[in-house]
The first five atom37 places (N, CA, C, CB, O) and aatype in JSON, in Angstrom:
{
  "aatype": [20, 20, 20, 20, 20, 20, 20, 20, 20, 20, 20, 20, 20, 20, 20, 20, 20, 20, 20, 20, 20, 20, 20, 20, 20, 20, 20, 20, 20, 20, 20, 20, 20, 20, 20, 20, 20, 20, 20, 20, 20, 20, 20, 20, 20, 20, 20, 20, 20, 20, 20, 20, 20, 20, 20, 20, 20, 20, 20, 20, 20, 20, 20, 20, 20, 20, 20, 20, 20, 20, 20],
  "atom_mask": [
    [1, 1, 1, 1, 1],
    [1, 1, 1, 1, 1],
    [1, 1, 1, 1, 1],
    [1, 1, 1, 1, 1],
    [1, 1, 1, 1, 1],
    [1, 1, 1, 1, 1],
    [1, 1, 1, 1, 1],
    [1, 1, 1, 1, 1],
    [1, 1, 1, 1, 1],
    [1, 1, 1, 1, 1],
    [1, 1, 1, 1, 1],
    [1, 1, 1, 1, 1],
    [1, 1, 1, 1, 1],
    [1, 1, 1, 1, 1],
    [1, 1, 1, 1, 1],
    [1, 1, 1, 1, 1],
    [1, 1, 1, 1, 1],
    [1, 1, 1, 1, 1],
    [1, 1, 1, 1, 1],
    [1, 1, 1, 1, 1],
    [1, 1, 1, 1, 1],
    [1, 1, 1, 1, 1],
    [1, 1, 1, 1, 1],
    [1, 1, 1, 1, 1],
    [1, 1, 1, 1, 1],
    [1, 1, 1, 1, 1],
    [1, 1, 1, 1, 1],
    [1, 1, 1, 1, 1],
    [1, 1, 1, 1, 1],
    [1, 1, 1, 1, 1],
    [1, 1, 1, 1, 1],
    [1, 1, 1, 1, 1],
    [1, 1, 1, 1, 1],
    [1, 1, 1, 1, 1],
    [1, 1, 1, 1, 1],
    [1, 1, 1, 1, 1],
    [1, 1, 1, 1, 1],
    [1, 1, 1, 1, 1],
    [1, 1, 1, 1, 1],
    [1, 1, 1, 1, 1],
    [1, 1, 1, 1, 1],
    [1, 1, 1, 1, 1],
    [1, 1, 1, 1, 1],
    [1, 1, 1, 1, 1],
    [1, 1, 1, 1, 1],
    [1, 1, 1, 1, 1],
    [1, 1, 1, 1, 1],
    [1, 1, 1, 1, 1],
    [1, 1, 1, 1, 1],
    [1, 1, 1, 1, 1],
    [1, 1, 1, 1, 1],
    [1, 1, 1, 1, 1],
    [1, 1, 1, 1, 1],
    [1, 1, 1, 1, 1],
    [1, 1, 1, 1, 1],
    [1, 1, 1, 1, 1],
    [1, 1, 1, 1, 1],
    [1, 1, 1, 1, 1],
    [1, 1, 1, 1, 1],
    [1, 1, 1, 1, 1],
    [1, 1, 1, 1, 1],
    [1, 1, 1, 1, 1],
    [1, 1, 1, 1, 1],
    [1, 1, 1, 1, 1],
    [1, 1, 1, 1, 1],
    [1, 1, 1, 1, 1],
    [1, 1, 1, 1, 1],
    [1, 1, 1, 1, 1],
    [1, 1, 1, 1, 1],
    [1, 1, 1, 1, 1],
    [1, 1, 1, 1, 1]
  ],
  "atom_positions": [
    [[75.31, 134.11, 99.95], [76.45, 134.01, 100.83], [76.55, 132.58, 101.34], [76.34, 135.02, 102.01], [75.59, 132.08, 101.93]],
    [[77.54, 131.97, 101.15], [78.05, 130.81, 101.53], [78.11, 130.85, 103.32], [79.55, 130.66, 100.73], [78.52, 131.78, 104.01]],
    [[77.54, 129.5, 103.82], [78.35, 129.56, 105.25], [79.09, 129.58, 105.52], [78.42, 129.09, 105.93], [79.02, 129.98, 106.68]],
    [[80.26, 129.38, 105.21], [81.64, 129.12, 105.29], [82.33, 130.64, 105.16], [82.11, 128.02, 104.08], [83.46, 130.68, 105.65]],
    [[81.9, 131.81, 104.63], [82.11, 132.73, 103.83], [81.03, 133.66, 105.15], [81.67, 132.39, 101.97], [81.7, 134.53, 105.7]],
    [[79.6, 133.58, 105.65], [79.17, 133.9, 106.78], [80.19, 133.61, 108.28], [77.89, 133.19, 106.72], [80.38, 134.56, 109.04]],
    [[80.55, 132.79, 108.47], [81.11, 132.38, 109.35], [82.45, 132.76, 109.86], [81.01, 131.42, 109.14], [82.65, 132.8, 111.07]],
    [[83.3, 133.01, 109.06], [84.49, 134.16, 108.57], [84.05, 135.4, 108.54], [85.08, 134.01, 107.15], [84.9, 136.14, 109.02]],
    [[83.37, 135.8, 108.29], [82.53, 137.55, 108.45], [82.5, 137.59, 110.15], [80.34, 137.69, 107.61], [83.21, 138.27, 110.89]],
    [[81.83, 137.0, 110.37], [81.26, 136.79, 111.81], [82.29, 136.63, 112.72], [80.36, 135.6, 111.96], [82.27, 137.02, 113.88]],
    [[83.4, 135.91, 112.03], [84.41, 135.77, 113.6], [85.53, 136.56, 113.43], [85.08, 134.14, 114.04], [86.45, 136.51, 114.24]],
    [[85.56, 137.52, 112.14], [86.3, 139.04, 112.23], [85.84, 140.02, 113.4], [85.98, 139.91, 110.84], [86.57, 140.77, 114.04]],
    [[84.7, 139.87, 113.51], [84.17, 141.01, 114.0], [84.07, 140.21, 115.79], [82.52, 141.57, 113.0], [83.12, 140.49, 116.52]],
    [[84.49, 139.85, 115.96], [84.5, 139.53, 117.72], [84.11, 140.71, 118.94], [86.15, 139.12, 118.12], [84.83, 141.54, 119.49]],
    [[82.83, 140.44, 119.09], [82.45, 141.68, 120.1], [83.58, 141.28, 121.54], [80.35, 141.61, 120.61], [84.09, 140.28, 122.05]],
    [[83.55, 142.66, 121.74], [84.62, 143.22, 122.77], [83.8, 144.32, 123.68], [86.04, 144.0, 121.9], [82.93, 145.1, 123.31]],
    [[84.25, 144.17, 124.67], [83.05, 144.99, 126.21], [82.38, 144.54, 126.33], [82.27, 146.2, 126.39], [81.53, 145.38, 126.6]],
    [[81.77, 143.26, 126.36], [80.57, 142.85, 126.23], [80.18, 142.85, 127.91], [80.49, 141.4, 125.34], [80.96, 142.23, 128.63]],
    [[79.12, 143.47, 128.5], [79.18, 143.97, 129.75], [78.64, 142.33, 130.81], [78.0, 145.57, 129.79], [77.98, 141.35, 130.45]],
    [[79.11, 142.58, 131.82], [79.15, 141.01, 132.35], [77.44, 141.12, 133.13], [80.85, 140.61, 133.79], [77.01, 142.06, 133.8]],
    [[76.64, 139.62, 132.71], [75.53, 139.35, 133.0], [74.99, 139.7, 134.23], [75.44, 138.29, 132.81], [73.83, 140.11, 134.29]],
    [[75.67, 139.58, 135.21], [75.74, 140.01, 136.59], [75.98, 140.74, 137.23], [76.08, 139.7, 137.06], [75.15, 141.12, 138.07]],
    [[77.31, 141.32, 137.14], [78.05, 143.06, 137.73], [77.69, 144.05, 136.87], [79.88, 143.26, 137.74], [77.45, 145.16, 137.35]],
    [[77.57, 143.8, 135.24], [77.76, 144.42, 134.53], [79.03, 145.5, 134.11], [76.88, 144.68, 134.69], [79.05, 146.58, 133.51]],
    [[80.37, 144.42, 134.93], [81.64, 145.34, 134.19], [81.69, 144.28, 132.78], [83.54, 145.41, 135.34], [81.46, 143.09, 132.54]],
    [[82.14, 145.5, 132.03], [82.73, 145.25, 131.1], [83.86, 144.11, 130.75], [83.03, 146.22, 130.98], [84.86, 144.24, 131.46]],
    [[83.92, 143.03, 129.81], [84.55, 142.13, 129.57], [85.11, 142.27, 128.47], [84.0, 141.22, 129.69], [84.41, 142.24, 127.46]],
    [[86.63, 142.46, 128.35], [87.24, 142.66, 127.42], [87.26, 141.88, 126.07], [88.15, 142.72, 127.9], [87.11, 142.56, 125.06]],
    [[87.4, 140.72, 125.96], [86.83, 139.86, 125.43], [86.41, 138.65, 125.37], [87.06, 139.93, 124.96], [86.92, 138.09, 126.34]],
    [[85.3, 137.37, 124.34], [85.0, 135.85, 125.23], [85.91, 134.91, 125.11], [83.74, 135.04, 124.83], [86.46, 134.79, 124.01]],
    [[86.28, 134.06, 126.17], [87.08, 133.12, 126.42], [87.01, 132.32, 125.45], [86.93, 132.58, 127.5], [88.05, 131.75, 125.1]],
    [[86.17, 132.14, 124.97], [86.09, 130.96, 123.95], [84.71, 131.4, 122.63], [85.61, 129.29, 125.06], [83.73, 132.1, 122.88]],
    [[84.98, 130.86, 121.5], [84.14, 131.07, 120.31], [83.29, 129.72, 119.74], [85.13, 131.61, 119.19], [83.84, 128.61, 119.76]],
    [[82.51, 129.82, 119.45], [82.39, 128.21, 118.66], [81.08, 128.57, 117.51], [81.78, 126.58, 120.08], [80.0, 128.89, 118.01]],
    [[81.19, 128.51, 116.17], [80.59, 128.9, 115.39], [79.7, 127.71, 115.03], [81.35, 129.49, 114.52], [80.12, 126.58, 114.74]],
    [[78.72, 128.01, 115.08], [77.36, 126.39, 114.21], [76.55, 127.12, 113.59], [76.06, 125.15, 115.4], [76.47, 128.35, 113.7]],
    [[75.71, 126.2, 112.68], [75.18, 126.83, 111.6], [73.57, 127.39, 112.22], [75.17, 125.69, 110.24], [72.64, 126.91, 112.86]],
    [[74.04, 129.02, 111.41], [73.6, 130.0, 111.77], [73.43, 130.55, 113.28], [72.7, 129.9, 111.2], [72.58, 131.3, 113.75]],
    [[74.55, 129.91, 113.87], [74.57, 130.93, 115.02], [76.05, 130.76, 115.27], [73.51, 130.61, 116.42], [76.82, 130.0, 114.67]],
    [[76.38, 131.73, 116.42], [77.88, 131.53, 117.01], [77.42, 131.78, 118.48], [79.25, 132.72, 116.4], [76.45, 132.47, 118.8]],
    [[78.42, 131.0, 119.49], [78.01, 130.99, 120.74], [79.71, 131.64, 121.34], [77.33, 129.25, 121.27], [80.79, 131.5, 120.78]],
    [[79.45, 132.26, 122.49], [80.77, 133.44, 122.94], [80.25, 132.63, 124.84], [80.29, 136.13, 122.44], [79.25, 132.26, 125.46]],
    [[81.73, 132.76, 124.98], [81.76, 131.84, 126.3], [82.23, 133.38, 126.94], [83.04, 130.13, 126.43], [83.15, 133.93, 126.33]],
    [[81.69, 134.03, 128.01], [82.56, 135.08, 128.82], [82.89, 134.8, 130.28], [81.86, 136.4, 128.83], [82.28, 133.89, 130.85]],
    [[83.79, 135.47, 130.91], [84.07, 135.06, 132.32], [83.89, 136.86, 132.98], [85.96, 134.1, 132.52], [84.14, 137.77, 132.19]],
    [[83.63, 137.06, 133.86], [83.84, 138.13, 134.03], [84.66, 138.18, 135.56], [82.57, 138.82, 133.8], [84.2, 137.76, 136.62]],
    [[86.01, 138.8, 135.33], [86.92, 138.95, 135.78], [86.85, 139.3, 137.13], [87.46, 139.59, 135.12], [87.63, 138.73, 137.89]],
    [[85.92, 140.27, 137.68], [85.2, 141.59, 138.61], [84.53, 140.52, 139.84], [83.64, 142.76, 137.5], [84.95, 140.43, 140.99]],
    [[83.66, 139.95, 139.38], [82.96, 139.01, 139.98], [83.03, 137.2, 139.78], [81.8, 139.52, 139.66], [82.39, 136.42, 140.48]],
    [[83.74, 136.91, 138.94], [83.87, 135.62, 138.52], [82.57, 134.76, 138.38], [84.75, 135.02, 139.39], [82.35, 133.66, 138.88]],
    [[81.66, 135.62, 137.48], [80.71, 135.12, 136.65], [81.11, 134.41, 135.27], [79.9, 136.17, 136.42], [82.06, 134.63, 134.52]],
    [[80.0, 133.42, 135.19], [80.68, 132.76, 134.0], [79.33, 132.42, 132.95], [81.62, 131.22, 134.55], [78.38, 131.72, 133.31]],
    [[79.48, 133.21, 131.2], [78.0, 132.75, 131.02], [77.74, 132.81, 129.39], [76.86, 133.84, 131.92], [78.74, 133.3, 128.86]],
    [[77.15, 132.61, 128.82], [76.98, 132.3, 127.52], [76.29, 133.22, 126.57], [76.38, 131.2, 127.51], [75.18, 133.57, 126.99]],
    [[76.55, 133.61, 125.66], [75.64, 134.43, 124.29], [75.8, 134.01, 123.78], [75.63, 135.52, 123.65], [76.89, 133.44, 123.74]],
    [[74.59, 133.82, 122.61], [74.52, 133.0, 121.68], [74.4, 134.02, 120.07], [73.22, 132.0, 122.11], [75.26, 134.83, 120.41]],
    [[74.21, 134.23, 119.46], [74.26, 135.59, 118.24], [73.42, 134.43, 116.93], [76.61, 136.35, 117.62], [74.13, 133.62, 116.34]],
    [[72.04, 134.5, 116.66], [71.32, 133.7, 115.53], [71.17, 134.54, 114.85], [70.13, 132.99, 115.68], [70.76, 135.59, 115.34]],
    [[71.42, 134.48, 113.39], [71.47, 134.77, 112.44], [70.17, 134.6, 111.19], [72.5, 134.28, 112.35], [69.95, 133.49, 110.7]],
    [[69.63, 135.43, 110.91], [68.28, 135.07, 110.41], [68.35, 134.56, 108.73], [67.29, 136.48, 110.61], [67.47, 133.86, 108.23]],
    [[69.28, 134.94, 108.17], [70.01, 134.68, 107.04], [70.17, 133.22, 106.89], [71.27, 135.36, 107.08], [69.68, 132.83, 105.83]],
    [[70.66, 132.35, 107.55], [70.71, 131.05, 107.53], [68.93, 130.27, 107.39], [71.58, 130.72, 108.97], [68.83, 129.24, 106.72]],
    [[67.87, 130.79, 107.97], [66.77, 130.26, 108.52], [66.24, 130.38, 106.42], [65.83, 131.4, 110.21], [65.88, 129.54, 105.6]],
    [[66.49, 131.84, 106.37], [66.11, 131.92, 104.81], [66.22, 131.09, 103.88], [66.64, 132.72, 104.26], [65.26, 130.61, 103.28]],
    [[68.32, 130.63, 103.49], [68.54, 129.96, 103.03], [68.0, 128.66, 103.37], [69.43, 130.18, 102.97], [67.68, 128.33, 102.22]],
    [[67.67, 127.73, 104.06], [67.2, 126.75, 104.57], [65.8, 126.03, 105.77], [68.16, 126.66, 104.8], [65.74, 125.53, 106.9]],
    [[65.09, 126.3, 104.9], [63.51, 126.75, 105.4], [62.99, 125.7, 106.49], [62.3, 126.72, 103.98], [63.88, 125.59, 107.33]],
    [[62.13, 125.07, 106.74], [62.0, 123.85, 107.66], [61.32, 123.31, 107.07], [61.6, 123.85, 108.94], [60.46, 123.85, 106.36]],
    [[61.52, 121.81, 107.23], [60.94, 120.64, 106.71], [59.78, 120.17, 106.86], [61.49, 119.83, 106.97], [59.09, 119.49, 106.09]],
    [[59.52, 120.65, 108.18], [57.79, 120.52, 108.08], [56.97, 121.72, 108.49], [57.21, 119.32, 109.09], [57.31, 122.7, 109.16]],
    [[55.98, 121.47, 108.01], [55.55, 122.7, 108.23], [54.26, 123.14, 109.7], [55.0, 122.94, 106.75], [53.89, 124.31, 109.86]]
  ]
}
């Protein structure tokens, strides 16, 4: 699987409810997206309490394809 081709998979599927870090209401969906290699980061606000806070989603698939340089 291509990244480019991962990365498009990944931002079909946009989690929705994602429950807020703090109140824990539900957040319809994140304000903002930003995809990097092998991860995607989701910006949420939560509406209820006006919390504001970050998930990050790493992908283990990427680590495979591209192993580390040192060991």
């Amino acid at each position: 699987m291509t990244k480019g081709a991962m990365t498009k998979a990944v931002l079909s599927e946009i989690p929705r409810q994602n429950p807020c870090a703090q109140c824990g209401t539900p957040i319809p969906q994140p304000d903002w997206i930003e995809p990097g290699e092998g991860r995607v980061s989701y910006l949420w606000t939560c509406h209820a309490c006006n919390y504001r806070f970050e998930a990050v989603a790493i992908f283990d698939e990427v680590a495979v394809e591209h192993p580390p340089l040192a060991a």
